[in-house]
C-alpha positions as CSV (number, residue, x, y, z in Angstrom):
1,X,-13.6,24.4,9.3
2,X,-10.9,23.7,11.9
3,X,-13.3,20.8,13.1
4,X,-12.7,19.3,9.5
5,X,-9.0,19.6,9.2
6,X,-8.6,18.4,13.0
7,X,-10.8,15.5,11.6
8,X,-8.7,15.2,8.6
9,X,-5.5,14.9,10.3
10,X,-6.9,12.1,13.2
11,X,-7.7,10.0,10.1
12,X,-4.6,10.4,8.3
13,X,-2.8,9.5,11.1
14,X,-5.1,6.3,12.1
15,X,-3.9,5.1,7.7
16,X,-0.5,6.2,8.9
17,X,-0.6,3.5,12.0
18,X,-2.8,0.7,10.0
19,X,-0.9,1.3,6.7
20,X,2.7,1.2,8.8
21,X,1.4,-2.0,10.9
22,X,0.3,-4.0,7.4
23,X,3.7,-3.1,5.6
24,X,5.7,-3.8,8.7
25,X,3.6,-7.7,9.0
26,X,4.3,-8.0,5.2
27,X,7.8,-7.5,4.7
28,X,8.9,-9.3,7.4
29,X,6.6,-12.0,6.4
30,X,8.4,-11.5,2.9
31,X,11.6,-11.5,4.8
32,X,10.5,-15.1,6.7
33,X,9.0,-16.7,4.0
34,X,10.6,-14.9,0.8
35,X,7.3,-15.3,-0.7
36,X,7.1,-12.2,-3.8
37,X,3.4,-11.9,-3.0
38,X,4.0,-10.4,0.6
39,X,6.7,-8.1,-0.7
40,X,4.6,-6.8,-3.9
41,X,1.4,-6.7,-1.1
42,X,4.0,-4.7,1.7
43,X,4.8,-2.5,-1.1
44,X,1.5,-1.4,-2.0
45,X,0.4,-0.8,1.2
46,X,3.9,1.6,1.3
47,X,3.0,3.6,-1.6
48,X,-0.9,4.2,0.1
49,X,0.6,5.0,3.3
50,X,3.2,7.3,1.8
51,X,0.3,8.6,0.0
52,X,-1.3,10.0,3.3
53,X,1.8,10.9,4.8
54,X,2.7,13.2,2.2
55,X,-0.7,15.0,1.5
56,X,-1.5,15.2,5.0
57,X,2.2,17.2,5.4
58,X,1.3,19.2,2.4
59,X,-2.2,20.1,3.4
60,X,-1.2,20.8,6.8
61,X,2.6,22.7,6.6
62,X,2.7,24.0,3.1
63,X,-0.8,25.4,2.6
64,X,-1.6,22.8,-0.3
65,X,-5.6,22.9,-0.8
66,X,-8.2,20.4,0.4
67,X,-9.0,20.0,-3.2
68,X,-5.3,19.3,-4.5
69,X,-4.6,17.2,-1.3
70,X,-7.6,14.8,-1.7
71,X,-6.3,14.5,-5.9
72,X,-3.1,13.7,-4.5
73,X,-3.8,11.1,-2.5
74,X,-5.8,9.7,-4.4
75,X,-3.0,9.1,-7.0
76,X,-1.3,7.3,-4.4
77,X,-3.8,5.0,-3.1
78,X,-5.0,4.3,-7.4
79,X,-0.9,3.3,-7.4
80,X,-0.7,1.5,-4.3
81,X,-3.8,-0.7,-5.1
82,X,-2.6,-1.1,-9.0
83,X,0.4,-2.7,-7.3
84,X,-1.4,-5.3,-4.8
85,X,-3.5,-5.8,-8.3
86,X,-0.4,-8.0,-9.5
87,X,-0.8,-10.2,-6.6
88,X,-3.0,-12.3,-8.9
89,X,0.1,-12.6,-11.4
90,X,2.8,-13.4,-8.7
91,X,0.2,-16.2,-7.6
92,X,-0.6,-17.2,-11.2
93,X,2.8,-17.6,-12.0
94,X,3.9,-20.0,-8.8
95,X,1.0,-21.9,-9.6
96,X,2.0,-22.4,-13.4
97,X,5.8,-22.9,-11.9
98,X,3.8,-25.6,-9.2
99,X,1.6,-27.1,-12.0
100,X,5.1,-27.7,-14.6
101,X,7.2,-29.1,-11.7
102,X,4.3,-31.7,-11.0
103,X,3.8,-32.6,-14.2
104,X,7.4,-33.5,-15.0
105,X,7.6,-35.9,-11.6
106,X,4.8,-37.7,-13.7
């Protein structure tokens, strides 16, 4: 069993350096470009990454069970993805804001 949870917390840590990398690139894309898509896509990653930070502290400092933990986190990465989901309307609505702009200069 210790193999597993040594496992566990090697993988939660590999999402904690990925997840902190891809929210890092995104906001300060965000921050260059002010473009809403990188700051909705920075902030789903967040809530993912906070995700596994927070179940893997539980699971490994307050006794929280494997079970709970893994229900947990799975919460967070549903939430994290249901937020980069609304990339598709951020990039609907610039392209109905491009596609009204262009038809006025006609």
């Amino acid at each position: 069993m210790n193999e597993v949870i040594t496992a566990i917390a090697v993988v939660k840590f590999a999402i904690l350096l990925l997840g902190g990398g891809i929210t890092y690139i995104a906001f300060k894309a965000y921050r260059r470009t002010g473009e809403d898509s990188l700051h909705v896509l920075g902030i789903g990653f967040g809530v993912i990454m906070l995700g596994a930070l927070l179940t893997g502290v539980a699971n490994q400092f307050f006794s929280v069970s494997l079970e709970l933990g893994v229900l947990a986190n799975s919460i967070f990465v549903a939430l994290g993805l249901a937020v980069t989901r609304t990339l598709s309307t951020c990039n609907n609505d610039r392209s109905s804001k491009s596609n009204l702009v262009a038809g006025s200069k006609n």
